[in-house]
N, C-alpha and C positions, 0 to 999 in steps of 0.2 A: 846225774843229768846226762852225759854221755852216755851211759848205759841206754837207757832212754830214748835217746838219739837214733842209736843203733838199732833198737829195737822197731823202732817207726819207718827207719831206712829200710829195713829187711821184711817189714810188711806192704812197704811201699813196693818195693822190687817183683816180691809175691804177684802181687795184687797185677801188676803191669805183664810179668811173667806169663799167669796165667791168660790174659786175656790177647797178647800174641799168639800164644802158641795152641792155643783152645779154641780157634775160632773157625772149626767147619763146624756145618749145620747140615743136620739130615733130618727132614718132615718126612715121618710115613703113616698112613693112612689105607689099610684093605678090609673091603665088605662081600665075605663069599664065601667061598670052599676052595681048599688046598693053592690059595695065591702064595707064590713066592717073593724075593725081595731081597735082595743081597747089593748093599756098598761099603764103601771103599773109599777112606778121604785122609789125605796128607795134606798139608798145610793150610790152605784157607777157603772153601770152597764152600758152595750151598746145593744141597740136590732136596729136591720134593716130590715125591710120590703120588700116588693116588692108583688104586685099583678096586675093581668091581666085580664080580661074576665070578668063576670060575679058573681056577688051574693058568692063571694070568704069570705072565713070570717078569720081574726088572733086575737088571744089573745096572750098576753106576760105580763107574772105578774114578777117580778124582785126583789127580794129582796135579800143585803151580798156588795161583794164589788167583783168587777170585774169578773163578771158572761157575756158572749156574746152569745145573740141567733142573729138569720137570719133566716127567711122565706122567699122563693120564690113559688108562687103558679101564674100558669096560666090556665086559662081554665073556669070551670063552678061549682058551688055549691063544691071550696073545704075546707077543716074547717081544721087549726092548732092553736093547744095551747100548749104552753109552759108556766111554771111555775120553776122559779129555786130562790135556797135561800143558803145562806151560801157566798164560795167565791168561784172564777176560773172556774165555770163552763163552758161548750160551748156545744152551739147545733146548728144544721143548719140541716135545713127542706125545703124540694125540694118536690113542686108536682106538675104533670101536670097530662092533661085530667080534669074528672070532678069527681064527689065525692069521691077523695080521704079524709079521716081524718087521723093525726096524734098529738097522746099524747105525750108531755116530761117534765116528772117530774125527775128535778135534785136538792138532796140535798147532804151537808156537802163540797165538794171540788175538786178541779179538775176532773169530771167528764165529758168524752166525749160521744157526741151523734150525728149521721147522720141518715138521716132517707130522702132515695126520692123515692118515687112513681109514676110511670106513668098508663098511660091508664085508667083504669074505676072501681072504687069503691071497693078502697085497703084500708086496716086499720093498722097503726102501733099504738102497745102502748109500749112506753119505761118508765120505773121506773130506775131511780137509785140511790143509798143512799151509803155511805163510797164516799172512794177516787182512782181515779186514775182508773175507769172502764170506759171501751170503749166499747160502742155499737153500729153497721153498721150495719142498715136496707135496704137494697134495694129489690124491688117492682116492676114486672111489668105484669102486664094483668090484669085480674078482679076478684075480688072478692076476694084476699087473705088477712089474717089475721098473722100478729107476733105481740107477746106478749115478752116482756124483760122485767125481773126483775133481777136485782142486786145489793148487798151487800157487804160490804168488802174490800178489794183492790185490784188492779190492776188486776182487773175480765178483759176475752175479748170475745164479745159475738160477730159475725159475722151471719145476715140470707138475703138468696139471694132465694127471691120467683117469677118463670117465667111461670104465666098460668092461670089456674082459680082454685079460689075456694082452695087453696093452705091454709094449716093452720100449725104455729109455735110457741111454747112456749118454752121458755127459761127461767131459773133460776140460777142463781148464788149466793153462798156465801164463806165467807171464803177467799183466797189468790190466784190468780195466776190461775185461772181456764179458760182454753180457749177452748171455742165451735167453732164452725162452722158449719152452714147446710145450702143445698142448697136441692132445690125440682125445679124440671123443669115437668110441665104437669096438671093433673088436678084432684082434691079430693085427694091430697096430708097431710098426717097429721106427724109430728115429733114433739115429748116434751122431753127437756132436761132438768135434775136437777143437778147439782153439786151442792156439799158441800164440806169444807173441803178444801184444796189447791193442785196447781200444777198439777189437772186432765186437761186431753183434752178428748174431743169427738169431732170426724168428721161425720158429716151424710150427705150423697146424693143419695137422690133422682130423678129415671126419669123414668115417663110413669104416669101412671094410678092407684089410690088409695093405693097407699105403706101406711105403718103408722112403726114407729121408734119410741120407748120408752128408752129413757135412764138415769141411774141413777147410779150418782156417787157419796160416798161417800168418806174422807178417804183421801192419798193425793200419789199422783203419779201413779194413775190410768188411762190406754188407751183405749180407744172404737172407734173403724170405723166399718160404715155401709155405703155399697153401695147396694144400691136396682135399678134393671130398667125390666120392665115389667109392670104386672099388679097384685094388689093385695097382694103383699107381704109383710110378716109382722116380724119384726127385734124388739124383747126386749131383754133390757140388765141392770145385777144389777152388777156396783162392790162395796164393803166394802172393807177396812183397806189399802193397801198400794203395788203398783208396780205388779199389776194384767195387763194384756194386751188382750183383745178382739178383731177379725176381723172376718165382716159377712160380705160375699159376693154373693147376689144372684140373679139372673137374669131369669128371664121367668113368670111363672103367679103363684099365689095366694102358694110362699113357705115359710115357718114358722121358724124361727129359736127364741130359749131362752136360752140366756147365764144369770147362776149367778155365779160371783166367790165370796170368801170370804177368807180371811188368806192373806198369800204371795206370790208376785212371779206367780201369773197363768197363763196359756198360754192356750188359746184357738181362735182358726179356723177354720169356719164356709162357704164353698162352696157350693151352690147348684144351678143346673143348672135344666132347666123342671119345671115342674106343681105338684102341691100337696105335694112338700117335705118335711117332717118336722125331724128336727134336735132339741135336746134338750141338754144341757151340765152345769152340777153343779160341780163345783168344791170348795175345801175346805183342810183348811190347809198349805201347802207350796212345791214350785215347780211342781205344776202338768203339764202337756200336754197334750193338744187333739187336733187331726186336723181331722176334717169330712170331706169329699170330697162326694156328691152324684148328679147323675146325672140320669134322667130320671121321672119317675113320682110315687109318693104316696109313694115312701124311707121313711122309718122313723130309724131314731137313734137316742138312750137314750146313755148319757154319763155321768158316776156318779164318782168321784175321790173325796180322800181323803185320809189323814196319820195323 
């Protein structure tokens, strides 16, 4: 009877054994010529595949315990790799056409990542490190590049690029920081920084060679930029806390520079026409400035402080 015993305990053990230690899952699925397909999984993870068309290639390195990628790519020469470690990650990667690439490096914990691309030789690269940041890449025409990086928690980084030749950098640290930018057109460039928590910054663009610089320091700080035209160029610095910026301008190659620092700043920035340039530094607490100019080669200097 003991013998018996033993015999059911050591099948039991088995049986429990295997199904800890057995439990990644890899779906793959290719319909085409010379697709590739290489993962990679240590402890408990799930990746799913899917490719179509031609000379398609995916990697998936997997290492933590219940990390989930997905890749769907159809079309010709397109390359995703993902790489995640720790636990709860997830990512899913969509691309169609033909040389799209996307990077996703996800460490430490629940971190989210989307990333799809269409039409002809987009590039995403997403980083993300801490927990609980969310980053949505969509992609469609040629040539465009987003870069995401972020750190911290519950960062939310949104880029939405439709045209060619479209370029976005993104950075995040700290808590609670949420971007978003869109660019619609061609030779498009916007780079966001946040540090610190609880900023946002909006940027959209549409037409022809805008560029958007923004940098956030500090925590409860606002920035929106709308550029459509051609040419126009929107920087912005905020430091310390509960500063608010809006630049809006429309027509060809008009300038606007916002720095605030201290508390509380309010600045708006309109410019309508060609050649305008607007400038505005503020410093110390409650300032106000609202520029309105309209027509061509306007310039205003705005300097505030207490």
């Amino acid at each position: 009877m003991n013998i018996q015993k033993s015999a059911l305990a050591i099948a039991v053990s088995l049986i429990i054994s295997s199904s800890v230690f057995a439990a990644n899952d890899s779906q793959v699925a290719q319909h085409g010529t010379a697709n590739n397909v290489d993962v990679s999984q240590s402890g408990s993870n799930k990746s799913d595949i899917f490719q179509h068309g031609e000379e398609n290639d995916a990697n998936v390195d997997q290492t933590g315990l219940d990390n989930d990628s997905k890749i769907n790519q159809d079309g010709e020469s397109n390359s995703a790799s993902v790489t995640q470690s720790d636990d709860l990650n997830h990512s899913d990667v969509k691309q169609s056409g033909d040389k799209q690439t996307a990077n996703v490096v996800q460490q430490d914990h629940s971190n989210y990542s989307t990333v799809d691309q269409r039409e002809h030789g987009n590039t995403a690269n997403v980083d993300q490190g801490g927990s609980h940041n969310n980053s949505d890449v969509d992609q469609a025409g040629r040539h465009a590049v987003a870069t995401v990086e972020q750190a911290g928690e519950h960062n939310d980084s949104g880029v939405n690029q439709y045209g060619q030749y479209n370029y976005a950098y993104v950075t995040q640290g700290g808590e609670r920081n949420d971007s978003e930018l869109y660019q619609d057109g061609i030779d498009n460039a916007a780079s966001i920084a946040q540090t610190g928590h609880d900023n946002v910054s909006y940027v959209t663009q549409s037409g022809n060679e805008h560029k958007a610089d923004i940098e956030q320091s500090g925590h409860s700080n606002d920035s929106y930029v709308h550029q459509d035209g051609k040419g126009n160029s929107a920087t912005v610095s905020q430091g310390d806390s509960h500063n608010d910026s809006g630049v809006f301008q429309s027509g060809d190659y008009n300038t606007a520079e916002v720095t605030q620092t201290g508390l509380n700043q309010d600045s708006n920035i309109d410019q309508f026409g060609a050649d305008n340039l607007t400038s505005v530094t503020q410093s110390g607490e409650g300032q106000v400035s609202y520029v309105l100019q309209s027509g061509s080669a306007n310039t205003a200097t705005v300097n505030q402080s207490n």
